[in-house]
C-alpha positions in Angstrom: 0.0 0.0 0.0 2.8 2.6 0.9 4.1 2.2 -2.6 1.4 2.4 -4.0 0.4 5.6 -2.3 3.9 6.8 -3.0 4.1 5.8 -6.8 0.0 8.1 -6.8 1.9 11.0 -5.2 4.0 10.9 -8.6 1.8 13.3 -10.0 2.7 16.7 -10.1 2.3 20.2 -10.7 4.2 22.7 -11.5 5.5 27.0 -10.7 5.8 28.5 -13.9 9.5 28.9 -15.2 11.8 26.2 -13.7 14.8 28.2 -13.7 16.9 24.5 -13.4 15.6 23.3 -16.9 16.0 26.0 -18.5 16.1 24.4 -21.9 13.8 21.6 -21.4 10.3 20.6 -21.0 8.2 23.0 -18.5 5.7 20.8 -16.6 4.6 23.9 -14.5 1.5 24.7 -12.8 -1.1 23.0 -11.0 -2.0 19.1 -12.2 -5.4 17.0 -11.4 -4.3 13.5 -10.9 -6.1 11.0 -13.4 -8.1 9.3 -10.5 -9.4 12.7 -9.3 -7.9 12.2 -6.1 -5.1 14.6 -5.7 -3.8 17.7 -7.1 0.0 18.8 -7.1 2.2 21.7 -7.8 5.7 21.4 -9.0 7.8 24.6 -7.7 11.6 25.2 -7.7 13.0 24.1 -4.4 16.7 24.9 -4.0 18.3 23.6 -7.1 15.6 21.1 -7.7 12.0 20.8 -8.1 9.6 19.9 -5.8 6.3 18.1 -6.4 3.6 19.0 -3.6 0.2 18.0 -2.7 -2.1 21.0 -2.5 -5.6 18.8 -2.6 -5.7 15.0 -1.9 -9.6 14.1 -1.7 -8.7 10.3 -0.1 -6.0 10.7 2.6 -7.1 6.5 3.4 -3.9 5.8 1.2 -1.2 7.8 3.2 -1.1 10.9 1.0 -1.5 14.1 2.3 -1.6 18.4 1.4 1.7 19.1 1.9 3.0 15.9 0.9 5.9 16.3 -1.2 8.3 14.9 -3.7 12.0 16.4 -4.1 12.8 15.5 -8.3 16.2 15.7 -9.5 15.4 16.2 -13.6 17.4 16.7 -16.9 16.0 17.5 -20.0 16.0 13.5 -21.8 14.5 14.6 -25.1 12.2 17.2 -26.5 8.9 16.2 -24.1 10.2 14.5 -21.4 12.5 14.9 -17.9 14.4 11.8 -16.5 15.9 11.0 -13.3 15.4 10.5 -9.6 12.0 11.7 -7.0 12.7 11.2 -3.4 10.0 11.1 -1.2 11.0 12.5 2.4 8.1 11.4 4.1 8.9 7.8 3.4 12.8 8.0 2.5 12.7 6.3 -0.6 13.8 7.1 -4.2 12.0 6.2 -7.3 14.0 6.4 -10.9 11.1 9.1 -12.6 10.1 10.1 -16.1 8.3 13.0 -16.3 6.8 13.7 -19.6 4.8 17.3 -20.9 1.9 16.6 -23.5 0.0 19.0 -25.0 -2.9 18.0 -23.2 -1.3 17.4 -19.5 1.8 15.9 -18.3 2.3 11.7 -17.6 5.1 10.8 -15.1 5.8 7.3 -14.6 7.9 6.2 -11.2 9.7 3.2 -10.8 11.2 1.3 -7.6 14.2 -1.6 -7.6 13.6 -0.8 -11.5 10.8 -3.4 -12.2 7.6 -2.1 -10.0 6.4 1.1 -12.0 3.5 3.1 -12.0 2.5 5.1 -15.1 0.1 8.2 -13.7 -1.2 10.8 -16.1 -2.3 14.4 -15.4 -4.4 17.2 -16.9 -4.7 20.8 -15.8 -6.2 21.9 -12.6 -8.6 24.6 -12.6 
């Protein structure tokens, strides 16, 4: 269950102009998870970016507002980010692909490489 709700915390929203990816994909602003149950904002934080729940409607799974992810992303193509999301609350790390669509952003998490978790994300209002 706790990587599960970890892996669901994987979606993200974004502050507009992430000054670390300067020449990459901008994921910012606010996302609705595809399950309706949780909306998150990806910010700058330090020299990385930080994925934080603002709205979780079920809290039965462990997430939480205020919630947060800490992503360490390079640019890994025209659409997509690629690297590592740590979640504090838990200390684990997840290998991460983030990638921006015209429509939303998908971001797919992974753990001891094999158990992944593909979650996509539209605009909040």
């Amino acid at each position: 269950m706790m990587l599960k709700s970890t892996l669901i915390a994987l979606g993200l929203s974004i502050v507009p102009a992430l000054p670390v990816l300067a020449n990459s994909p901008d994921p910012s602003g606010v996302w609705l998870r595809d399950d309706g149950n949780a909306r998150v904002r990806i910010a700058p934080c330090g020299s990385n970016i930080c994925a934080t729940n603002v709205w979780v409607k079920d809290t039965s799974g462990g997430e939480e507002v205020g919630d947060r992810l800490v992503l360490t992303l390079k640019p890994a193509g025209a659409d997509s980010l690629k690297g590592e999301a740590f979640d504090p609350k838990r200390n684990r790390s997840y290998a991460m692909t983030l990638t921006v669509k015209p429509d939303g952003l998908s971001t797919r998490g992974c753990i001891i490489g094999v158990l992944c978790k593909t979650v996509n994300w539209t605009p909040a209002e």
